[in-house]
Phi, psi and omega in degrees: 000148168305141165283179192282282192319327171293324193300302207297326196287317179329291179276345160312259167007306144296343171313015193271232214233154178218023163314304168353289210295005196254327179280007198263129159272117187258129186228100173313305179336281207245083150224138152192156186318131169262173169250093194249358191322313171325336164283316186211153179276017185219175180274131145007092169228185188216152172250128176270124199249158199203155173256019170271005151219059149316135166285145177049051177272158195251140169328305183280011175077187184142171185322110151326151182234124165011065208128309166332124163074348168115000203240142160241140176287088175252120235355059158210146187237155168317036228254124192267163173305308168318312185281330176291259265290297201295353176281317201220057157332146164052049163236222186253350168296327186278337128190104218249341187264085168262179195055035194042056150296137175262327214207109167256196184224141199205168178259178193245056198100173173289329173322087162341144183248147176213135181233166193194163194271175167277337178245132190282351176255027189247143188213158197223177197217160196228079181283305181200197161190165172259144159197160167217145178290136176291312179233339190259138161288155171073037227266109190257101171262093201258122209254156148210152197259100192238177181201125198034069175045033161231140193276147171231347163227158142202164210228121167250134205210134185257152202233157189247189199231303212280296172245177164277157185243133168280138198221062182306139173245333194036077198241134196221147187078022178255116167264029164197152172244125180254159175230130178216158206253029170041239190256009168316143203238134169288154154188164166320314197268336172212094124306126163274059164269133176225164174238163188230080176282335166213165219203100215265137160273148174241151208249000000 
C-alpha cells in the first residue's frame, strides 16, 4: 500500500493544466473508468487517442502531423494494416491490429520517438499505451516522461512480436514523452522498430 506522503505526491501530481483536452479527437468507445477511488472522490476517467483519423492519410503511411489530437509529433508514423501486413510479412505487424484497429503508430530508424502538446505551457497525464515489437524479440524499450526538461519519469519494458503489451504508467504532469531503444545498435538483422497502437490520456 502507498504511505500518506506518496497518496499526496499522488494527488498533486494530477492537478495538471487540461487546457489540451479542448485539441484531444475524444472517442466516448474508448473511454472508461480507472479505479483510483483511493485517490479521489470521483473516478478517473481516460481518452484514448488511435490512428485511424489522421487527415488526409495515405495507404502507405507518413509523418503523423503535427496538431493531432492536440499533440506534435516527433518521428511517428502512421501505418494502416493492408500495406504493414503486405510490406512486412511475418513480423509484428501481422500482429500488432488488434481490436479491429485499421491504423497504428510506429518509429523510424534509431531515432527516438517522441510526442509533446502543441501548446507548450500545458501539461498531460499518461495513464498507460499498447505497443509491440516489429521485428527483434524480447525488444527493450525504454520510455520517459519530463516536464519543462527535467525528467521526471522512467519505464523499461521488454515488447514481443507476438502480441501487444499494455504498459500502465499513471504518470501525471508531463509535458513530453520520449520512446527510446536503451543500448540497441540499428543493423540490418535489429532494426529498431516498435508500434504504438493506442496512446490512454488521463482526463
Amino acid at each position: 500500500m502507498f504511505s500518506d506522503q506518496q497518496l499526496v505526491m499522488f494527488r498533486q501530481s494530477y492537478k495538471y493544466d487540461q487546457s489540451w483536452k479542448s485539441s484531444l479527437v475524444y472517442n466516448s468507445k474508448y473511454c472508461f473508468p480507472v479505479n483510483l477511488s483511493f485517490l479521489f472522490s470521483e473516478s478517473v476517467r481516460i481518452s484514448t487517442i488511435t490512428f485511424a483519423r489522421i487527415p488526409k492519410a495515405i495507404l502507405s503511411g507518413a509523418e503523423i502531423p503535427d496538431g493531432y489530437a492536440g499533440f506534435k509529433w516527433y518521428n511517428v508514423y502512421y501505418m494502416f494494416e493492408k500495406y504493414a501486413i503486405e510490406t512486412y510479412p511475418n513480423t509484428g505487424f501481422t500482429n500488432a491490429y488488434t481490436d479491429n484497429r485499421k491504423c497504428v503508430a510506429c518509429n523510424v530508424g534509431i531515432n527516438p520517438m517522441a510526442i509533446f502538446l502543441a501548446n507548450s505551457r500545458g501539461t498531460f497525464g499518461l495513464h498507460s499505451f499498447e505497443a509491440i515489437a516489429i521485428f527483434d524479440e524480447n525488444f527493450k524499450l525504454v520510455v520517459n516522461g519530463y516536464r519543462h526538461g527535467e525528467l521526471l519519469y522512467t519505464k523499461s519494458i521488454t515488447l514481443t512480436t507476438t502480441n501487444p503489451t499494455l504498459i500502465v504508467l499513471d504518470w501525471g504532469r508531463a509535458d513530453k514523452v520520449t520512446f527510446t531503444f536503451g543500448d540497441y545498435i540499428e543493423s540490418p538483422l535489429h532494426p529498431t522498430y516498435f508500434a504504438l497502437t493506442c496512446l490512454n490520456l488521463l482526463l
